[in-house]
N, C-alpha and C positions, 0 to 999 in steps of 0.2 A: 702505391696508390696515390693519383693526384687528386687534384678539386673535379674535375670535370671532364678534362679529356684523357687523361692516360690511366682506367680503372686494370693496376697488376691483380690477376689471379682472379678478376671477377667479371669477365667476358661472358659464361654461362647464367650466370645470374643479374648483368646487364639485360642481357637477350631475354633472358624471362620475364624480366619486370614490363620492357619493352613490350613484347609479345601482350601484356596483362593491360597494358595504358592504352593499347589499340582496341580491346573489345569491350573497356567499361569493364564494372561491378568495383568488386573492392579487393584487396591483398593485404598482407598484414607481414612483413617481416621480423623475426624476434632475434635477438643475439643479444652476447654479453656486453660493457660499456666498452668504446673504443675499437669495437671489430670492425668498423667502416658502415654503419646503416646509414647514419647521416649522407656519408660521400653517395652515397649508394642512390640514396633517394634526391642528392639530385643532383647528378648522371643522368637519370630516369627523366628528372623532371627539364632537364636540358634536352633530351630526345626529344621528349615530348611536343617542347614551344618549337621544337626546331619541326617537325612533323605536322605544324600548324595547331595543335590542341593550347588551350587556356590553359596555364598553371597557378593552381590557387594554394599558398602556402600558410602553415602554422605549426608551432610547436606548440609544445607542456611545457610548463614551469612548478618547481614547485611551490615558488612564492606565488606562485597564483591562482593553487587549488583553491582557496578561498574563495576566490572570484566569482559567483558562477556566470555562464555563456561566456567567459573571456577568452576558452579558444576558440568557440563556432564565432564570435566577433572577429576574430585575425581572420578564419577562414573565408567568411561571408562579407568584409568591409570594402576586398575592388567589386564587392556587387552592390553596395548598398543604391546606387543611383537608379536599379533596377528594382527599386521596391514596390513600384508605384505599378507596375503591371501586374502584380498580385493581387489576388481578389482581398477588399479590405480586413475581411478577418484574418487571414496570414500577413497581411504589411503591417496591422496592430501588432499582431505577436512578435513578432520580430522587432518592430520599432521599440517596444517593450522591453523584449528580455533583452535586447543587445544593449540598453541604456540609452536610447535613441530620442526615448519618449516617456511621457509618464503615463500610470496606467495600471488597473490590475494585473498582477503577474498572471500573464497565459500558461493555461496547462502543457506538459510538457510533448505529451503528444502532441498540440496545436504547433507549437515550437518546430518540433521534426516534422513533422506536414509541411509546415511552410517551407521550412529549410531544402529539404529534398523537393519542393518545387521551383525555390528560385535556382537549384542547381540545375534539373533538369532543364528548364527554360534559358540558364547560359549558354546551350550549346555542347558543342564539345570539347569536355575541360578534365583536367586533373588534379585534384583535391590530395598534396603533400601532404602528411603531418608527423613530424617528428615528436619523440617520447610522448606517444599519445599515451603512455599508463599515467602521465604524469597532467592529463589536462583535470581541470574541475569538474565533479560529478554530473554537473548538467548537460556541459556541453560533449563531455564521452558518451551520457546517454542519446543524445541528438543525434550524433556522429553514430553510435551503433545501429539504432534504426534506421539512417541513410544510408550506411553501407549494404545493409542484408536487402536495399530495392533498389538497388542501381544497373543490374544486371539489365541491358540491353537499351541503357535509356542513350547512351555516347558519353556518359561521367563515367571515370575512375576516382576510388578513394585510394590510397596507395600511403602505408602506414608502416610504423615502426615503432619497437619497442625493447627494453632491454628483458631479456630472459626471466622468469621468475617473479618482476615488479607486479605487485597487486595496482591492480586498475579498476576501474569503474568502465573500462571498454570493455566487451566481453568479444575474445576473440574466439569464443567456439564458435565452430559450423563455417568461419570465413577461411578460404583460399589463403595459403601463406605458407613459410618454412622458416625453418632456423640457419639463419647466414654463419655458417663455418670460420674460423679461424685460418688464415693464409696458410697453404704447407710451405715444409723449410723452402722449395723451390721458388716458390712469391715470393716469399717471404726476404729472399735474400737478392732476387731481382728489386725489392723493392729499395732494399737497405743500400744497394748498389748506384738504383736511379738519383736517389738524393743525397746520399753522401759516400760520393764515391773515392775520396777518400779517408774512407776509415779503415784503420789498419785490421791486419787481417783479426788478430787476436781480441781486438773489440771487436768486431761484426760478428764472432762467433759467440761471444758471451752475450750480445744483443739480441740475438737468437735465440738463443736458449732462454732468456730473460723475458724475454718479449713472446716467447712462447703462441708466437703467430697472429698476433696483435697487432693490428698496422694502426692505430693511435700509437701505442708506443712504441713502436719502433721507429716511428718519424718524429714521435716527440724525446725519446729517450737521450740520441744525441744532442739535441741543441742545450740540455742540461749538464750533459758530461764535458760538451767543451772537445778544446784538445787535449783530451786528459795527457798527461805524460804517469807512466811507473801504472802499478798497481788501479783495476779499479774496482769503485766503491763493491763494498757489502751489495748482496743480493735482497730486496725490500719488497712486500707483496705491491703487485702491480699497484692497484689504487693509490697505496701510499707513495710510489716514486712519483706515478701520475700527477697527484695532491704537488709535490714537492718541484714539477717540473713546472706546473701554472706558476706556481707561486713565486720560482724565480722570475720566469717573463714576469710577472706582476709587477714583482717589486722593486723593477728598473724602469717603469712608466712615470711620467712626472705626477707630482700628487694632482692638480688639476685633474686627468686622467683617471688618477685612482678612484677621486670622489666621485666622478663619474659613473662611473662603473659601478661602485658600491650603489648609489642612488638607483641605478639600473635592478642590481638586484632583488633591494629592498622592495624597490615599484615591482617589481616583475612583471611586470604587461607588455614591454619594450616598447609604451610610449616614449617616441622621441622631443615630447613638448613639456615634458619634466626634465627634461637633459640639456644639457651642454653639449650642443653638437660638434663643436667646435675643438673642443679638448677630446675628441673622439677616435681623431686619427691615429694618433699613436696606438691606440689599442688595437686600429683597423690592421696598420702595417707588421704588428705583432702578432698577427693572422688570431688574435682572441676573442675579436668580435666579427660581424659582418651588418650592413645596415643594407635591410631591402625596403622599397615604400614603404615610410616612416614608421620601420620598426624595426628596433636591434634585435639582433641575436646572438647570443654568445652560439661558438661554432663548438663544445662542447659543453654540459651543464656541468661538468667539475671545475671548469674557472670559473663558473658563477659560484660555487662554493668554496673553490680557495677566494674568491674574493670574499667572501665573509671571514671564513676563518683566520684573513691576515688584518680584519680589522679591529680595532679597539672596543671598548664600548662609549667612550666618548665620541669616537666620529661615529658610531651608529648614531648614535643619538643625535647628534649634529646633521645627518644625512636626513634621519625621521624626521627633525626641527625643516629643513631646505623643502622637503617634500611636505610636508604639509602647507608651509605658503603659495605650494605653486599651484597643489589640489585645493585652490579655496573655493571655486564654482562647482568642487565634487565634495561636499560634506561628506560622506561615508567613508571613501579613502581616505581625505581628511582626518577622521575621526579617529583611524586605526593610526597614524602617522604621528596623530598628538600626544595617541596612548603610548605607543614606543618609543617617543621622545621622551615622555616623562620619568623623573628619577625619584620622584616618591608622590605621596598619595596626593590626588590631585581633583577637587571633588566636581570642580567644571568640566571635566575631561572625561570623568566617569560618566557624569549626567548625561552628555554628547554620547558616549559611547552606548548607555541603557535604551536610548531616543534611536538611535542608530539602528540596535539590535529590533526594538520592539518594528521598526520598519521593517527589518528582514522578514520577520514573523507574520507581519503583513504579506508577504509576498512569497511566503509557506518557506522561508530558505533558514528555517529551524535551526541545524547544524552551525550553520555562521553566529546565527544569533544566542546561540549557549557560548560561543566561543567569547563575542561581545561582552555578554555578562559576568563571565566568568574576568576580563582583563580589566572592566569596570568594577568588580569586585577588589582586586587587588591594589586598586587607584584612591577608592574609598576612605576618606578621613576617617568617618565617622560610622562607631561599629553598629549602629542602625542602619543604616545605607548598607555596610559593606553585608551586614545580613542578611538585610532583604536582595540583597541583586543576587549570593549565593543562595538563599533560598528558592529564588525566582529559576532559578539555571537549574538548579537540584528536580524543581516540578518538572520544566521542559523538558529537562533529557530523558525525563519519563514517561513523561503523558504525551511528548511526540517520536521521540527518537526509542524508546524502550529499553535505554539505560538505567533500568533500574539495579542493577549490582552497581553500579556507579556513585547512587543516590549518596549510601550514606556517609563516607568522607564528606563532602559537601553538607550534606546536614549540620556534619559535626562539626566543621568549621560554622558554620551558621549558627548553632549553638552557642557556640565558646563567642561569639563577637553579639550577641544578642542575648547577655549575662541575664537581664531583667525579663524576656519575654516579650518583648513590644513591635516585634517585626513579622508584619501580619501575611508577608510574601514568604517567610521563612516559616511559618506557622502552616503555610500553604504545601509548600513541598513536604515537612515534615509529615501532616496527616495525610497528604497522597499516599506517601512510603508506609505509615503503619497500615494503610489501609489494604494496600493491592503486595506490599511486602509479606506483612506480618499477617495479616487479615484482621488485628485486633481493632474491631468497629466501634467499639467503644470508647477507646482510647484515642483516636482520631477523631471523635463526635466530640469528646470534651476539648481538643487541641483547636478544631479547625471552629467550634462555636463559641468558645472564650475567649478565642483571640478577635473574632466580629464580633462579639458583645462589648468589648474592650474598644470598641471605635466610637465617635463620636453619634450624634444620634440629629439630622438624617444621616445617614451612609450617601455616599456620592458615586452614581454610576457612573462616573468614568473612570474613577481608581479603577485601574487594570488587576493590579493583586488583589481589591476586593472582592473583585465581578468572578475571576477566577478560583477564590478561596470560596465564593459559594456554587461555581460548579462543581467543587470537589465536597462541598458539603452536599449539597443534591446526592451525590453518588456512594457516599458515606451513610445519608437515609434510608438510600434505596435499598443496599446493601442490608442494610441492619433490618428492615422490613418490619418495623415496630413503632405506631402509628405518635406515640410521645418524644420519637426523638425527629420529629418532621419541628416541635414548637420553635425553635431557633431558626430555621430557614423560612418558614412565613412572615416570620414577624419581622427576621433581615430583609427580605423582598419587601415589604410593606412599609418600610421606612426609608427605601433607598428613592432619592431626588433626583433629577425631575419625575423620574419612575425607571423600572426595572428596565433591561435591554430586553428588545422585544421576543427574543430563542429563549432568553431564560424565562421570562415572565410565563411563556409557551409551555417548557418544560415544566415548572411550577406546577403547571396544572395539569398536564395529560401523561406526567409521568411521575407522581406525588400518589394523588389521588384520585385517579382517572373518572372513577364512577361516579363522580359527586362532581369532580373542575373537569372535566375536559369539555363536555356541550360547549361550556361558555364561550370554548376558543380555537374551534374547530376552523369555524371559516379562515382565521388568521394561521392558524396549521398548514391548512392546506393552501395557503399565501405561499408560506417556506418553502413547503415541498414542491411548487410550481416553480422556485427559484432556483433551486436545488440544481440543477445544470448550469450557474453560474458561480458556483463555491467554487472557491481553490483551494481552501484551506481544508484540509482534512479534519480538525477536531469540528469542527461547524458543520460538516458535511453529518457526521456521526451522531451530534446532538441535536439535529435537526430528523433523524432515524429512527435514533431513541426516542423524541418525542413521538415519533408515527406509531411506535412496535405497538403500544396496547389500545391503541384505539384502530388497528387494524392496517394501515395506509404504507407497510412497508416496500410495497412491491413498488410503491412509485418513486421509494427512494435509491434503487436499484443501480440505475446508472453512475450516481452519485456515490454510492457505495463500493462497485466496481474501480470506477477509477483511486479510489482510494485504497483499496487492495495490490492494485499496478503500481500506484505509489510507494504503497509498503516495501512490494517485489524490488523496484528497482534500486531500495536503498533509503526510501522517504520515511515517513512516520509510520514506526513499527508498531507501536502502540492501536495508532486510528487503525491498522491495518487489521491487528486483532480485532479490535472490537467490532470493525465490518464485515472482517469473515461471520463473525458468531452472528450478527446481526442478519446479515442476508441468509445463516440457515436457520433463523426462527421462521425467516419468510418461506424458506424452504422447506419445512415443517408442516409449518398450517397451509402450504399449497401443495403440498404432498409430493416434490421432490426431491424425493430421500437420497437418490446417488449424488446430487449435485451435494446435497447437507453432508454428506460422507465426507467428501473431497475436499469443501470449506473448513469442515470441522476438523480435520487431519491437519491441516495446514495451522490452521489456527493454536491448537494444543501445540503442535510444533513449537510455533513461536514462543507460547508461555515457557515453556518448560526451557529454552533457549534462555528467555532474557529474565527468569526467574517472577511470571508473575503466576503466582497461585491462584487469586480469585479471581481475574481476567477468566482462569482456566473451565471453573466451573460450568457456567452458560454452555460451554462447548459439552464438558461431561453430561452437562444437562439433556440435551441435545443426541447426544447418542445412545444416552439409554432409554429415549422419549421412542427412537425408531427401533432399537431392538425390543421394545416392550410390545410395541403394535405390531412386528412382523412374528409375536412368538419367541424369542430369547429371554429367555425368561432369567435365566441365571446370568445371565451378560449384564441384563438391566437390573437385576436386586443386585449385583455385586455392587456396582455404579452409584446403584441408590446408595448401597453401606459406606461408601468412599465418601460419598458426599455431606453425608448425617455427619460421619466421625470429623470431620474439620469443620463443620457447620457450628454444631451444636455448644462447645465449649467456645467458642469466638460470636457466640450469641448473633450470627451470620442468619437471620431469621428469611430470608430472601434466595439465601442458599439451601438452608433445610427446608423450605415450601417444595425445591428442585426435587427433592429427595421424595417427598410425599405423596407428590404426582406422578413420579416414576413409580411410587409402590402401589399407587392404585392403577395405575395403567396392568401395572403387573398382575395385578388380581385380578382387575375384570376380567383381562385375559383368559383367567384360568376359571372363570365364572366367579371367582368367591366377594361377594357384590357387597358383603355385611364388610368384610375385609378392607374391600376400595372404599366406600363410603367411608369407613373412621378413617385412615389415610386425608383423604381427600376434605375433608369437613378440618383438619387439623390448619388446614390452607384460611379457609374461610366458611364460617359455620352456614347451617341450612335456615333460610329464612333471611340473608343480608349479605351484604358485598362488604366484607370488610374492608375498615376505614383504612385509608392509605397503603393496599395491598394489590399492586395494578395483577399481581398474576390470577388474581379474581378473575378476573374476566376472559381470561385464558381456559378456566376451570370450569366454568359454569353446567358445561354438557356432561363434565365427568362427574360432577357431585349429582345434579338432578336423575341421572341415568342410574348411578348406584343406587341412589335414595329409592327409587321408583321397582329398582330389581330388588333390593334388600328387603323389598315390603312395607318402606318406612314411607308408605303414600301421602302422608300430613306432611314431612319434611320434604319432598318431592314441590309436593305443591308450596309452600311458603318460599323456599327458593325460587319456585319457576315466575312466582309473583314478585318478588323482590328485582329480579331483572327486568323487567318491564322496565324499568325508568333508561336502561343503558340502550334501548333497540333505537334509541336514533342518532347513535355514536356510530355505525358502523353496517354495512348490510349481513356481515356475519352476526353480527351480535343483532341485529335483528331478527336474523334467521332461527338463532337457537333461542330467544327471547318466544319468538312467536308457538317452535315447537316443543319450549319446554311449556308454554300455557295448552299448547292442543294435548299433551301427553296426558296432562293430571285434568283433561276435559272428560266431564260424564255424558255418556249419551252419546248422542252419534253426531255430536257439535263438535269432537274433535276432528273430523273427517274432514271441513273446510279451514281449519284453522293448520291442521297439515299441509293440505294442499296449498294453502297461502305462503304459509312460511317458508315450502322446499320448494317453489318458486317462485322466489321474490328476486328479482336482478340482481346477480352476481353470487349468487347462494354456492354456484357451483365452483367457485374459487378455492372454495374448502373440501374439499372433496372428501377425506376422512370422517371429517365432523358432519358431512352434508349425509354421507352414507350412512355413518351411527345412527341417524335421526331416521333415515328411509328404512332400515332395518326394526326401528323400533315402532314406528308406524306400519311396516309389512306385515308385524310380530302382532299390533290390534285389529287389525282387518282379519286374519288367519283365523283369529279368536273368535270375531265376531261372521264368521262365513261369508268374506266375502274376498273370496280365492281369486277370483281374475285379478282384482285389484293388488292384494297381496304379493303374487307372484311380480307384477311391474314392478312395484318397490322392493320386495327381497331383491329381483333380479337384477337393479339399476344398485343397489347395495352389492351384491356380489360382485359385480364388474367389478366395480371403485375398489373393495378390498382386496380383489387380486391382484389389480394394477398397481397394489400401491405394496403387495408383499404380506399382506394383514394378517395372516393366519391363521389367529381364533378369531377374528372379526368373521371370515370368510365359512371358514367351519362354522361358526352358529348360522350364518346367513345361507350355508347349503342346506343344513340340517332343517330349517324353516321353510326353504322350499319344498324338499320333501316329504313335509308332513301338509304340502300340498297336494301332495298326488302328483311332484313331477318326477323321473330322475335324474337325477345329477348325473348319468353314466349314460353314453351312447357309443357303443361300438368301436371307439376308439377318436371318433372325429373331434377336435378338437380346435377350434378356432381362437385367436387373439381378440382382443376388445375392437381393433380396429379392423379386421378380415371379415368379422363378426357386422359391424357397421356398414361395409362395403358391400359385405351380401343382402343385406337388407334394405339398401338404397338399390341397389342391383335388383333386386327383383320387384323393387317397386319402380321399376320400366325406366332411371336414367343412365343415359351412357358413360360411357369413360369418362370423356370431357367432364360433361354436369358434376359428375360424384368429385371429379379432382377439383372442379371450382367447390364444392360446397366443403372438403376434409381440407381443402390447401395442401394438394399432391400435387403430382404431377401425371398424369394419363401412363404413361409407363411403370409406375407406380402403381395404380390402382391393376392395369391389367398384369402384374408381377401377382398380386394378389389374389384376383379372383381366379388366374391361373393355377395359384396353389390350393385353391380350398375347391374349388370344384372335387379333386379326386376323395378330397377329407366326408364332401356332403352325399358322395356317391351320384352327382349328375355330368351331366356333357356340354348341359347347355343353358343361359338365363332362363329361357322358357320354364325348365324344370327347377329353378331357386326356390320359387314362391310356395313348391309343395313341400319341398325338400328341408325348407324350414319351417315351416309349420309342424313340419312331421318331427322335428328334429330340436324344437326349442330350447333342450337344455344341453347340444351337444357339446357349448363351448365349455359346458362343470367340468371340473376335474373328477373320475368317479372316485379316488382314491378319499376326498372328503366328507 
């Protein structure tokens, strides 16, 4: 096997690659280290320029996972002077993450959009990249998405990797195979082409050694020499490998060596931190190669014998040289000063926490726990060296979802903060007993005496304070008992110039929503307009959380989506939880229970993965809220008893409310209304929203409805008048504000006060809770004889409850229609809500067209439809619809209920 032109034994897999670089998409080659993929790929990529295509080159390093875009930068840099023909929001992005420019870190999707644009607008090219298992998370993720869309654009990606390496590239689903090992017959053309005189008795032991490895078979002689006599012991490959770089190394002039080493270290193969000059030797020792100003080692294990043959004085000397050269690049810098350092170094640390907290800025978490954790070790002072362990201990929790990780780290933080005065290690600490342990108690005294302990104003820009009171907010909320909120007001109320404005927000619309949220709605709804410009996932989620109880979730949707994709790909596993559970409370009160199935799976998943217990809850919460409403009764009590039993002793008050809503769900269900009423009153009593209790307001339809069925009509009514104050938080809470005053109305004043309330804009959002209400309004009208009316609202209730799986919701709401006088049973015919729709605009004389413009079908679509229910309603033709339902009103009941 040569560099380029003479490929022994891989003529077949030339041709293939070849074949692959003429029609675009992408290919992925995998083998073991040394089997020839590097030669391979460019072979390939010498066809290619020769065949007139562009060749666009880059490896993985592993000193440069860290980096991140530092390989789509090698990939994308002969294109940069084409940036300017992209539309401005992908030339920002890229000007961005490649370090071009300063700027909010672009999402990463924006990132792969761009990328895959300015490849496709190059033309016809070919995108090399070697050990891509080995590039940095971001820019494998970029690289995966532009491979799986390149198919027919005139780009190939054309990739390599060693066997087995875990990547951040995901090569399912892409075109590729595993490049073979030479047979003896290559194998010994090969050994023959280049050292053709080797005696026969070595070439056969090389053989067999080399075991069809053409790395070492071409490398193994130039280490053995002329051997004369006996030769060496047989040594696993990598190790002779290891021992063959490291002789070429170690005949280099030092000049050379330092070089090299500096190479490593940087790992970027900038050539403007090197010494170009002292380069040649390495070149003619075929160790390196330099293509537009960037080295490459021609295999990564001389980049690791070149470490392994060095001291740690010249490391540190190498780190010292690079760091003066990276002075216009502070953050490489940063890392260069910390490597240099030989003992604790408290300027060095500071640069590096300053460093980090920038990453963090720019959502690139991972590096920035890394930061803190080597700025911890740098630290004089066991204040410093606590809080920066502290501070690394919260992140890799609350973003990364290392929480089995936490407590080392704690304990280190502990032991170097003997006295208690380290208010960021105080921080991680009650994170961990909180979402660890669940003991909320014990994390309410940690995380409030260590802010009562600061000075008195508190200062919003401490980062560890603004953060030790997110993590206090979410230690109140937890605990859901209105005396342990006294420490977080009074810290918000003293902090100068004043609170940041998300938290100030949350303060109120997620404390004690019935009382603080009016005040700060419009500036709410400020957030959530911005919300498509978050990148940071914990802001994206508490900007969510602030929506959940004052109803506004669904507009945080997109923002919560992409943060889930984040999670998927590797990003903050934490936010990723908390936006599944989030988007299926949205899913809940909007009554898409498959999608809340699939979030909520996904989400327990992850709890139980990274070990967070009360994260998990909400999710439990959640699935036994939809098996109680479709009927599973013993699914949702068991749920409920799971969640009582760790609630209750961890004084988890927030958690057991989960429980009690689940058991009144379960009752009404089953009719027992005295039942769900004590349950549900346990949340928050009848006659007042209790103080600092947001799932109040979640509750409201379920306590008034029980009260009202259990015959406890005083308690009905005192509730129903207690919410009055929340109906202009929310068009839901208006809705059930309005129809819990029409329910406990005497006289026939309830009749407009229904009809206001179950059509008030947007009412129909809620579908379950809109239906309970029409149900319970079809259930007064019945009473009082006025059947036409009844039947509209039983029957616009039964729809909803079917659609939504309801069971006993749908059973009492048939049972009420026919004690109309209609039946629920017709001959078999049987129509969906939407077939049902169809024939009823149908036979009120519009055509395909109209009916697809007014449902948002399609004309093929609707006539799929009215083609299937015609034989259901027994007619031929639209003409005959209008009788045919009339005659037929309740043939869409199921009779079985």
């Amino acid at each position: 096997m040569t560099d380029h032109g003479l490929l022994i034994g891989r003529d077949e897999d030339l041709a293939r690659l070849s074949a692959f670089a003429g029609r675009g998409g992408a290919f992925v080659i995998l083998g073991e280290a040394g089997v020839g993929k590097s030669v391979l790929l460019e072979a390939a990529a010498a066809r290619a320029e020769t065949a007139g295509q562009r060749v666009l080159r880059a490896s993985g390093s592993q000193f440069e996972g860290e980096v991140s875009y530092a390989g789509l930068h090698q990939v994308l840099h002969p294109l940069l002077d084409d940036l300017p023909a992209l539309s401005p929001a992908h030339a920002r992005a890229l000007t961005v993450a490649l370090g071009l420019g300063e700027g909010a870190a672009p999402g990463r999707l924006l990132v792969a959009n761009a990328a895959l644009t300015l490849l496709r607008q190059a033309g016809p090219l070919l995108v090399v990249v070697d050990d891509i298992s080995w590039l940095d998370r971001a820019s494998a993720v970029v690289l995966n998405f532009v491979a799986r869309r390149l198919a027919g654009s005139g780009a190939g990606l054309l990739a390599a990797s060693r066997s087995g390496e875990e990547s951040f590239f995901e090569y399912g689903g892409l075109p590729g195979y595993e490049l073979q090992p030479l047979d003896e017959k290559d194998a010994t053309t090969l050994l023959k082409t280049h050292f053709p005189a080797l005696a026969p008795r070595v070439r056969q032991r090389l053989l067999a050694d080399a075991q069809g490895n053409p790395l070492a078979l071409l490398e193994l002689p130039v280490a053995l020499g002329n051997v004369q006599g006996a030769l060496p012991p047989v040594l696993p490959l990598s190790g002779r490998l290891q021992a063959v770089f490291a002789a070429r190394i170690r005949n280099l002039p030092e000049a050379t060596y330092l070089t090299l080493l500096l190479a490593v270290l940087d790992g970027t193969g900038d050539l403007s931190v090197l010494d170009i000059e002292a380069l040649a030797p390495a070149e003619q020792a075929r160790l390196i190669r330099v293509e537009k100003d960037r080295l490459h080692f021609r295999h990564p294990l001389i980049g690791s014998a070149v470490m392994e043959m060095s001291t740690g004085e010249q490391r540190h000397h190498a780190h010292r040289l690079l760091a003066e050269r990276l002075a216009g690049q502070p953050e490489r810098r940063a890392w260069h000063l910390a490597e240099a350092a030989t003992g604790p170094d408290e300027r060095v640390a500071a640069l590096l926490q300053s460093v980090a907290h920038a990453n963090l800025r720019r959502g690139e978490s991972v590096h920035a726990i890394t930061l803190l954790l080597r700025a911890a070790d740098l630290s004089p002072g066991d204040l410093e060296r606590a809080g920066r362990l502290g501070e690394a201990a919260y992140l890799g929790a609350i973003v990364n979802g290392d929480l089995h990780d936490a407590p080392p780290l704690l304990e280190r933080a502990r032991r170097a903060d003997r006295r208690g005065e380290s208010l960021a290690a105080a921080v991680g600490g009650s994170y961990h007993l909180l979402n660890g342990e669940g003991d909320v108690d014990s994390a309410h005294r940690l995380m409030a005496g260590a802010i009562e302990m600061l000075g008195d104003p508190g200062d919003a820009r401490d980062k560890p304070l603004i953060e030790g009171l997110y993590t206090l907010l979410m230690i109140c909320f937890f605990g859901g008992r209105a005396e342990l909120w006294g420490p977080f007001h009074t810290a918000i109320g003293r902090l100068r110039p004043g609170p940041p404005e998300l938290l100030d927000i949350l303060a109120h619309t997620f404390s004690d929503p019935a009382r603080l949220a009016p005040a700060v709605l419009d500036r709410l709804d400020a957030a959530i307009a911005g919300i498509h410009h978050e990148i940071i996932p914990a802001r994206i989620i508490r900007i969510a959380i602030a929506a959940a109880f004052v109803d506004r979730l669904s507009l945080c949707r997109e923002g919560l989506w992409r943060v889930i994709r984040h999670g998927r790909d590797g990003g903050a596993v934490t936010s990723a939880i908390e936006a599944l559970f989030t988007v299926g409370n949205d899913s809940f009160l909007v009554g898409q229970y498959e999608e809340l199935q699939e979030v909520v799976d996904e989400g327990l998943a992850l709890c139980e993965q990274h070990g967070y217990r009360l994260l998990s809850w909400p999710g439990v919460y959640l699935r036994a809220l939809v098996a109680a409403v479709r009927g599973d009764a013993e699914i949702a009590t068991d749920l409920a008893g799971q969640t009582a039993r760790w609630a209750t002793p961890r004084r988890a008050r927030a958690v057991q409310n989960y429980a009690w809503h689940i058991n009144s769900l379960v009752a009404m269900g089953r009719g027992d209304f005295a039942a769900a009423y004590r349950q549900i009153a346990q949340i928050s009593p009848a006659g007042e929203l209790a103080s600092h209790v947001p799932l109040a307001l979640w509750v409201i339809t379920d306590l008034v409805e029980s009260a009202w069925r259990s015959g406890r009509h005083a308690e009905a009514a005192a509730h129903a008048a207690a919410v009055q104050s929340v109906a202009v938080i929310s068009p839901r809470l208006a809705m059930v504000a309005g129809a819990g005053a029409a329910l406990v109305t005497e006289g026939a004043g309830y009749r407009p006060r229904f009809e206001a309330a179950l059509s008030a804009p947007g009412a129909e959002r809620w579908p379950f809770e809109r239906a309970r209400w029409q149900l319970l309004y079809g259930e007064r009208l019945r009473r009082d004889k006025a059947t036409t009316e009844a039947r509209a609202q039983l029957t616009a209730a039964h729809d909803t409850f079917r659609s939504l799986g309801a069971r006993p919701w749908m059973a009492r709401a048939s049972a009420e229609l026919r004690a109309t006088g209609l039946s629920t049973g017709h001959g078999g015919a049987e129509l969906t809500p939407q077939q049902w729709e169809i024939a009823m605009l149908a036979a009120g004389g519009l055509t395909n067209k109209q009916i697809a413009e007014r449902l948002s079908l399609s004309p093929r679509t609707v006539a799929n439809h009215l083609y299937q229910l015609f034989p259901k309603l027994g007619v031929g033709s639209r003409a005959a619809l209008r009788d045919a339902l009339s005659q037929m009103t309740q043939s869409k009941f199921d009779p079985e209920i």
